[in-house]
Every structure is written in structure tokens, then in C-alpha cells.
DOVEXPA-482683 format. One line per field, with one value per residue (C-alpha): x, y, z. Coordinates in nm, 4 decimals. Each point is the difference from the previous one (the first is absolute). Last residue first. Layout:
N
X = c(X/...) $
Y = c(Y/...) $
Z = c(Z/...) $
END
This chain:
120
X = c(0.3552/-0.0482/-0.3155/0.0932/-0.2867/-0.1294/-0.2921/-0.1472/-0.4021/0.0510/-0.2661/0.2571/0.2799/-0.2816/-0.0885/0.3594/0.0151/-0.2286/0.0847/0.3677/-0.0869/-0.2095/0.1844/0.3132/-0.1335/0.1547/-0.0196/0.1110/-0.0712/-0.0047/0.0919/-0.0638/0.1116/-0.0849/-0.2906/-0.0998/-0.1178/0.0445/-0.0572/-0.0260/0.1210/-0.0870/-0.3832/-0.0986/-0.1550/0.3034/0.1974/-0.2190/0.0169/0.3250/0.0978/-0.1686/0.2192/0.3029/-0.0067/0.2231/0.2621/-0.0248/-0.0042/0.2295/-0.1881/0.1448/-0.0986/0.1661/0.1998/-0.2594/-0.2506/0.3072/0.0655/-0.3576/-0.0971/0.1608/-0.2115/-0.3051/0.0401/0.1339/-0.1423/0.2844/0.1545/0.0534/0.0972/-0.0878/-0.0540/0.0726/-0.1208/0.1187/0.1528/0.3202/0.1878/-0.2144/-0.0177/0.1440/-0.0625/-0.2791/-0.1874/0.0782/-0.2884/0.2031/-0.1378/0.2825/-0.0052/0.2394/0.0245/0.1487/0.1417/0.1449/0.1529/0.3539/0.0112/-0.1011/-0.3015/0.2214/-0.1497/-0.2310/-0.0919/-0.2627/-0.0655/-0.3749/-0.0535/-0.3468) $
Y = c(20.7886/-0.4034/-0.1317/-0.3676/-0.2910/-0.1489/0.1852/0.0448/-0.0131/-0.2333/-0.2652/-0.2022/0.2285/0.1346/-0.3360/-0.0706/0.2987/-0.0369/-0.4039/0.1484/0.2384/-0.1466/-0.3095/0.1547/0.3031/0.3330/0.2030/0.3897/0.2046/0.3676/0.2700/0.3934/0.2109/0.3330/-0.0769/-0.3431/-0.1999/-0.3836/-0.1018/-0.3347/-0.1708/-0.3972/0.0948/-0.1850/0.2656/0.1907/-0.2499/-0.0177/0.3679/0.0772/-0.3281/0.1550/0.3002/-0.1708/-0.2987/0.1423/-0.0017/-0.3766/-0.1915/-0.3218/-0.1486/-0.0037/0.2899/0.2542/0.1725/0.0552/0.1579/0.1824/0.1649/0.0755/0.2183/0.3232/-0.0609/-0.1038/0.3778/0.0540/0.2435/0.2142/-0.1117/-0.3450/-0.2825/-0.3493/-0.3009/-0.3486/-0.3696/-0.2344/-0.2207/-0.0760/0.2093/0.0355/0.3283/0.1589/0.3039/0.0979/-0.3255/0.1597/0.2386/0.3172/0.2822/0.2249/0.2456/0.2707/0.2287/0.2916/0.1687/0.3353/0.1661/0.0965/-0.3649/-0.0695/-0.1931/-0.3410/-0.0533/-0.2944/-0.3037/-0.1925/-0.2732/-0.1848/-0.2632/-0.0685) $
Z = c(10.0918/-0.0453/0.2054/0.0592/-0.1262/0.3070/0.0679/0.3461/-0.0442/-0.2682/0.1588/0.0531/0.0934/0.2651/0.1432/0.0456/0.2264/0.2272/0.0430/0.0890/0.1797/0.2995/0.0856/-0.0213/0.2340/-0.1148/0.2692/0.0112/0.3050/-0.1244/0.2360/0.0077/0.2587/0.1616/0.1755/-0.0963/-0.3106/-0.0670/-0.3293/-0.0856/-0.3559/0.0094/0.0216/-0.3000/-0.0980/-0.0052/-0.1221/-0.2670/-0.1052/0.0119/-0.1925/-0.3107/0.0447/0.0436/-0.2693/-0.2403/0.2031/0.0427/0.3320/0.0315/0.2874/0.3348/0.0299/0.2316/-0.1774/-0.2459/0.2573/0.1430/-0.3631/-0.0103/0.3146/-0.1606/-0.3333/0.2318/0.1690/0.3187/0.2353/0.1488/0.3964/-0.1007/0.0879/-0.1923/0.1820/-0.1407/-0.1047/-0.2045/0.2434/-0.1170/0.2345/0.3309/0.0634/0.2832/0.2058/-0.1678/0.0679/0.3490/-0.0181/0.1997/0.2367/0.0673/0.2916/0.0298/0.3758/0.0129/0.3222/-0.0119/-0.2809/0.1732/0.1222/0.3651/-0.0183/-0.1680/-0.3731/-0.0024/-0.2173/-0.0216/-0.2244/-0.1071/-0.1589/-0.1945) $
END
């Protein structure tokens, strides 16, 4: 963690304050490419919120289709972490190559994710 300081001067017509931020610097860049990010929230975000990053981030073509059975594998997998504090919710995000990609060619084989498209 990083942490910044800054200060108002003690004679200001509200006194002194004092702001502290403690900072991960992963947040402060993320490697493009990587398949990996943090999430920020201050409400707790449901897989259908978490999904569009989760596709983003693949770089496997990921079906709509396949959302709520991916929910569950990537969260066993554990490629999906929450991270809970006071205040703020984040999600750290990792989708490993070497990890997804065997995961989830054994689930189009065994038909887990389907292939055919769901037409609405």
C-alpha cells in the first residue's frame, strides 16, 4: 500500500485538516493486456454488474448465454475475489490464460456452456 498526505495550512477559517489516502498501486495502473482488474465500488455488485468486465476481459470470445454458468466456475475457480471494507466494495478480476481456457473447454465439451445461440 501507498500512502499520500496532504494538509490544509492551520490558519484557514475551518482549522487544520489533515487527508490521508492509503492506495494499492495495481490501482493506479493496470497493465493493458493483462487480464486482470479491480472493480470499485461503494454498493455490492451483483455477477450481472461484474459481467461486462469479465467479457472485456477475456481473451476468449465469451457468449451471453454463458453468464450464469460462468458465475459459478469462476467462482470456484477463484478468478472473481471479493474484497470488502468499510464503505467500499472491490472486486479483483483475473482471468489466468492458463487457467480459463482449459476450464472452459472442458465445459463446451461436456455441454456445460452450449454453443447453439439463445434467440429472444
Amino acid at each position: 500500500m501507498k500512502k499520500m498526505t496532504t494538509r490544509l495550512p492551520k490558519y484557514t477559517p475551518i482549522g487544520e485538516w489533515v487527508h490521508t489516502w492509503l492506495m494499492l498501486p495495481e490501482l493506479m495502473k493496470t497493465p493493458h493486456g493483462s487480464q486482470e482488474a479491480w472493480l470499485l465500488s461503494q454498493a455490492v455488485l451483483d455477477w450481472d454488474a461484474l459481467w461486462p468486465t469479465v467479457k472485456n476481459l477475456c481473451h476468449l470470445p465469451l457468449l451471453d448465454s454463458w453468464q450464469p454458468h460462468l458465475a459459478s466456475l469462476l467462482g470456484h475457480a477463484p478468478m472473481v475475489n471479493t474484497l470488502t471494507a468499510w464503505g467500499l466494495h472491490a472486486y479483483h478480476i483475473h482471468l489466468a490464460p492458463e487457467v480459463i481456457e482449459p476450464l472452459i473447454a472442458d465445459a463446451v465439451k461436456t455441454k456445460t456452456l452450449p454453443l447453439t445461440l439463445i434467440q429472444q
